[in-house]
N, C-alpha and C positions, 0 to 999 in steps of 0.2 A: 775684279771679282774677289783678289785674296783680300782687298784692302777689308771687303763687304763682310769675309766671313770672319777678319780677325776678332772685331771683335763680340763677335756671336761664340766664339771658341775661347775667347781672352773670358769673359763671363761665364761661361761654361768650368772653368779650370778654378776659378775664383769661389765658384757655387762647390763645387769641390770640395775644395777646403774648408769650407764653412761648412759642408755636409760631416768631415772627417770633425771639425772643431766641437761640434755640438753632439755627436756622437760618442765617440773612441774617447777624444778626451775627456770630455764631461765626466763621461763614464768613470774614466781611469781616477779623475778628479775626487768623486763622489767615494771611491769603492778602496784606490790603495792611500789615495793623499794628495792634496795639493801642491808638495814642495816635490814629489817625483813627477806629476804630472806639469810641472815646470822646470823641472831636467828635461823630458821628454821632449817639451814646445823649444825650449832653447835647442837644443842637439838639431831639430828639424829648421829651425830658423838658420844656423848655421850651415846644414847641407845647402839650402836654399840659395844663400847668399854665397857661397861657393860655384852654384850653378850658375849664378846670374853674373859672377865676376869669368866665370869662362868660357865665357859668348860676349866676352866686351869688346873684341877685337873685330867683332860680323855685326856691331851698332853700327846705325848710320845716325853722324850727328848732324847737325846745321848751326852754320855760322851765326850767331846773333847779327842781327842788323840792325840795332838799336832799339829804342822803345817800340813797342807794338803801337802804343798811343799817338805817335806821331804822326804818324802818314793820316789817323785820321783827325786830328786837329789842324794839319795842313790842309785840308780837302775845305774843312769848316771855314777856315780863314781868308782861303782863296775864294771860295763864294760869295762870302760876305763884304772880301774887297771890290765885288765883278757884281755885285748885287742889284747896280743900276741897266746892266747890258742883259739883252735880250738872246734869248735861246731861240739859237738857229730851228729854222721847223724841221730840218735835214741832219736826225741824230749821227747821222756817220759825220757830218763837217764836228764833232768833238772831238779831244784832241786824244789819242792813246800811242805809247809804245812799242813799236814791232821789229826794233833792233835786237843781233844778239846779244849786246847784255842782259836783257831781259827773257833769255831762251829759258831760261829756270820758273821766270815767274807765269802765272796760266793768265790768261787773258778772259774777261768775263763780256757776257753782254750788255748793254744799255735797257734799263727797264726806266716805264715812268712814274717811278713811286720815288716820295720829296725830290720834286724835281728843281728847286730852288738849291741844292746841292751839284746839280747840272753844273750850274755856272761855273763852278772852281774849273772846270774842262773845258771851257770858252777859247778859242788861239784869239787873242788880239792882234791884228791886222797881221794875223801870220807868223807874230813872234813863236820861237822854240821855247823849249826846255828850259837853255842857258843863259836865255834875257831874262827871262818870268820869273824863274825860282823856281822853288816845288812851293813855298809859300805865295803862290799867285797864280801858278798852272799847276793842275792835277791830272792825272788821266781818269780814262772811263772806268777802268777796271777800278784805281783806287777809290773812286765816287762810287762804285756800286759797290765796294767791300766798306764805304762808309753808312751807307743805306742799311742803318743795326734794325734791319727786320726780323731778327731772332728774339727781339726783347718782347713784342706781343708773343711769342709763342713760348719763353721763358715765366712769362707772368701767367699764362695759359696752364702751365705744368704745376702750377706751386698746390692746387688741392691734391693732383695726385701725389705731392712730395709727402703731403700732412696725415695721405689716408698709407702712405710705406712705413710713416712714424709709427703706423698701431701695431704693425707685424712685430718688431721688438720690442713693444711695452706691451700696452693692451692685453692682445693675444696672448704672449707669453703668461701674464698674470691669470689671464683667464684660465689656461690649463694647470697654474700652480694651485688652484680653488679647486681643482674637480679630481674625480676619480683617475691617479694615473697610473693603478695596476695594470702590468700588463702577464696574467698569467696569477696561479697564488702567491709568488716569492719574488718578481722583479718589478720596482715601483720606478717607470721610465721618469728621469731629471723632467723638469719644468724647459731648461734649455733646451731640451734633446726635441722638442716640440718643435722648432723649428727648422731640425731638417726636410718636414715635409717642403715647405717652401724652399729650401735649397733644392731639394730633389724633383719635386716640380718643375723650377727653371734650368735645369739641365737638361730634363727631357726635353719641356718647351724648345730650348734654343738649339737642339740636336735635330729637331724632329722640322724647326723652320727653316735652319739650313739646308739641312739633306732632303727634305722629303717638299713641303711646303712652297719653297722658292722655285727650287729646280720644275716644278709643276706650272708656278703659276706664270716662270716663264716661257716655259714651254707654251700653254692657254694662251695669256697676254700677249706676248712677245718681248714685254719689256725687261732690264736687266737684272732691278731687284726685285722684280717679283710684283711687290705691292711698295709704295712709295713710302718714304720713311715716317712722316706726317700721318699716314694711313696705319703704323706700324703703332706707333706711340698715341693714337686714340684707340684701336682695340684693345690696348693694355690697360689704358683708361677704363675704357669700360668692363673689363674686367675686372679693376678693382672694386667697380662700382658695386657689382655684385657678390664679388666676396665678404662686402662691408652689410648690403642686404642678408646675408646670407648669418653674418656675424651678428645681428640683431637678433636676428630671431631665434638663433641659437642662442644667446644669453637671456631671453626671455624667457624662452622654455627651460632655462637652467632655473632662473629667478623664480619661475612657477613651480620648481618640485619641491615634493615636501622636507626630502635632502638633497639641496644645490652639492654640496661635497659629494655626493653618492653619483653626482651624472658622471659620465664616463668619457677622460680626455677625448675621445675620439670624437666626440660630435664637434669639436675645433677640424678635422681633418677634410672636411670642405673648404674652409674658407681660408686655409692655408693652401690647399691647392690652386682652388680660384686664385691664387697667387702667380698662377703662373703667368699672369698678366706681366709680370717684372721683366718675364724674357720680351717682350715685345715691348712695355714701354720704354723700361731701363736700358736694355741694349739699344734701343732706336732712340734715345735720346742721346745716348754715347755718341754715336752713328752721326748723328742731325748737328751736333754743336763740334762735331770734329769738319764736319765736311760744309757748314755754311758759316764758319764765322771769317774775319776775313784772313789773308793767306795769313798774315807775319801774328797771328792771335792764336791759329792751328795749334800750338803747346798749350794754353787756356782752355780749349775744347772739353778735356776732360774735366778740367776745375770747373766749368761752366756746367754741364751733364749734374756732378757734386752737391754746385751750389744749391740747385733745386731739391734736392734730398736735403740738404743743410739749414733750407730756408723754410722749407714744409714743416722740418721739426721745429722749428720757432713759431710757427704760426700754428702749429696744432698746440703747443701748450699753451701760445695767446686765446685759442679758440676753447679749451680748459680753463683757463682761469675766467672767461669772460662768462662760457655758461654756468661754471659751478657758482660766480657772483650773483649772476641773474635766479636761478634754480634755487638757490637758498635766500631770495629774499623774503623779510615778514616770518622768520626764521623756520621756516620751514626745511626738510630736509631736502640738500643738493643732491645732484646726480652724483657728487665726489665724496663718498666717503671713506671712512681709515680702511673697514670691511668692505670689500666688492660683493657683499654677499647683501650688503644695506644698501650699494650703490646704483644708479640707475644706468648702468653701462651702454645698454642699449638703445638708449633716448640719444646718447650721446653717437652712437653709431649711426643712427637714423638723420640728425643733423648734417654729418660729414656726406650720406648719400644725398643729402638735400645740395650739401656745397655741389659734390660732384655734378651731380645731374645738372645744375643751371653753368658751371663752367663749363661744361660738356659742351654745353650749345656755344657759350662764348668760346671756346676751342675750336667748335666747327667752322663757325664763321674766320677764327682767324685765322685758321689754315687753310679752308674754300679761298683764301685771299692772296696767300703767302706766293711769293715767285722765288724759285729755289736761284740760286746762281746757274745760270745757265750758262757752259764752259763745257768747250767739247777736246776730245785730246787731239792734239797735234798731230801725231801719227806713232804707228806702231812702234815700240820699244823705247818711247819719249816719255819724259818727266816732264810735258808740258802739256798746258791745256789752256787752248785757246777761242778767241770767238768768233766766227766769218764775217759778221759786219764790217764794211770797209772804212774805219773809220780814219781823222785825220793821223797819219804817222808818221814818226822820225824814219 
């Protein structure tokens, strides 16, 4: 359960900062100067790293155990040499480890998804471990932590990476066009826009830990509440609607007779509608920590990343591709120097067209997906294991 809320409270603390960064600073930035307001940022970056050097002693590391890559190009290999022999109909007769050298590692179940990677698990006529190789015998667990069924749901993610890319461009630019008095004499930074979205996903993720989950397992019975897959399409579709919501707003800016005259605040729905990030961002966090396979678990996060990394490349693929298309026969694109000529909103309207039909390719491939099913050992154990009895050292 700590593991479930670290990082719903790790994200919390991060939105934080970025609430104080777009605030306080900007501020300080805009009002006394930008070389004190980087005194400031240094001085905080140093207490920081000062906190974080003393709690080094209560880390817990883990031993490299070589390439992560290996175990699953062994699993590949050993298939493809066993490619001829046939899988027993009696998945327990595969072969797995349930010696204590292996009390650290969790033990997973047999599922039948590519089951032509079965075979690297095959015992020939009973041989072990230390005839076979690990290039010729694999266990179960290693064959199901080679079964990369996270990559349909990683390709699944990539439209909501492209529609997180508009929160820091887009959006931003949109409230630097518009009215951002706040009051007669204080004119709120363009950046400072964005702490509604910070602020947002701190409630969000305050309010699904404490209130939310605790509820829905109480209802359900089950441990997180709502399943993580479950977790990272309602954020989906939240952005869906924040992007709705973001069209018609810049429409209605585009209709007035002074777009500079609209007033920042009609951005402050669609930044909220933001709080989809505490659900899909953390439950993405969540999902590539806890199903990739064991010795990859340090990649988790880089993986979570990637998708935000690859969204923004494919959202200015998806810019450059429509502002080509929109300006042919030279007519005027969606993209121009002025957002005030630009067709913004055509462009918004597209991304909920992407979302809406990956939505569906999303459902289906999480209605599909089989999480690692790995139950713990027992109380106060670092293991987790599977009951099938299958063949073992």
């Amino acid at each position: 359960m700590q593991k479930m809320s670290f990082f719903n409270w790790w994200n919390c603390a991060l939105c934080s900062g970025v609430l104080l960064g777009v605030t306080v600073f900007v501020y300080a930035q805009e009002r006394i100067g930008w070389g004190a307001a980087s005194v400031v940022l240094a001085a905080v970056m140093a207490a920081s790293l000062a906190v974080f050097l003393a709690g080094w002693r209560f880390y817990r590391y883990r031993v490299p155990e070589g390439s992560p890559l290996t175990p699953l190009l062994q699993v590949i290999v050993a298939a493809v040499r066993k490619r001829r022999l046939q899988l027993p109909a009696d998945a327990t007769k595969l072969y797995e480890v349930r010696t204590q050298n292996a009390i650290k590692k969790r033990w997973l179940y047999h599922t039948d998804q590519l089951r032509f990677l079965d075979k690297a698990a095959i015992v020939e006529h009973g041989v072990g471990e230390p005839a076979s190789g690990p290039w010729r015998l694999a266990t179960v667990t290693q064959v199901e932590e080679t079964k990369l069924t996270t990559v349909p749901i990683w390709v699944a993610t990539l439209p909501f990476g492209m529609a997180a890319a508009q929160v820091s461009t887009f959006f931003i630019r949109q409230g630097s066009v518009m009215d951002r008095h706040l009051g007669p004499h204080f004119v709120l930074p363009p950046a400072s826009i964005f702490a509604l979205s910070a602020l947002g996903m701190i409630i969000t993720v305050a309010v699904y830990d404490k209130v939310l989950v605790p509820y829905l397992r109480h209802a359900k019975g089950g441990e997180r509440g709502i399943s993580i897959l479950k977790r990272v399409g309602i954020g989906m579709a939240f952005t869906i609607l924040a992007l709705v919501v973001a069209a018609v707003v810049e429409r209605r800016r585009l209709d007035s007779a002074a777009p500079a005259s609209v007033s920042v605040f009609w951005l402050v729905p669609q930044f909220v509608l933001g709080v989809g990030d505490g659900f899909a961002l953390v439950g993405l966090q969540e999902y590539f920590y806890d199903q990739v396979p064991e010795n990859m678990r340090s990649l988790g996060v880089g993986l979570y990343l990637s998708v935000i990394g690859a969204g923004s490349f494919l959202s200015s693929l998806v810019i450059t591709a429509a502002d080509c298309v929109s300006s042919r026969g030279g007519r005027a694109g969606w993209f121009a120097k002025d957002l005030n000529h630009s067709r913004l909103d055509l462009f918004y309207w597209l991304l909920v067209f992407i979302g809406v039909v990956n939505m569906v390719f999303y459902m289906v491939v999480a209605s599909r997906y089989s999480y690692k099913d790995a139950v713990a050992a027992g109380a106060g154990d670092d293991i987790e294991c599977a009951v099938s009895e299958f063949v073992t050292d």
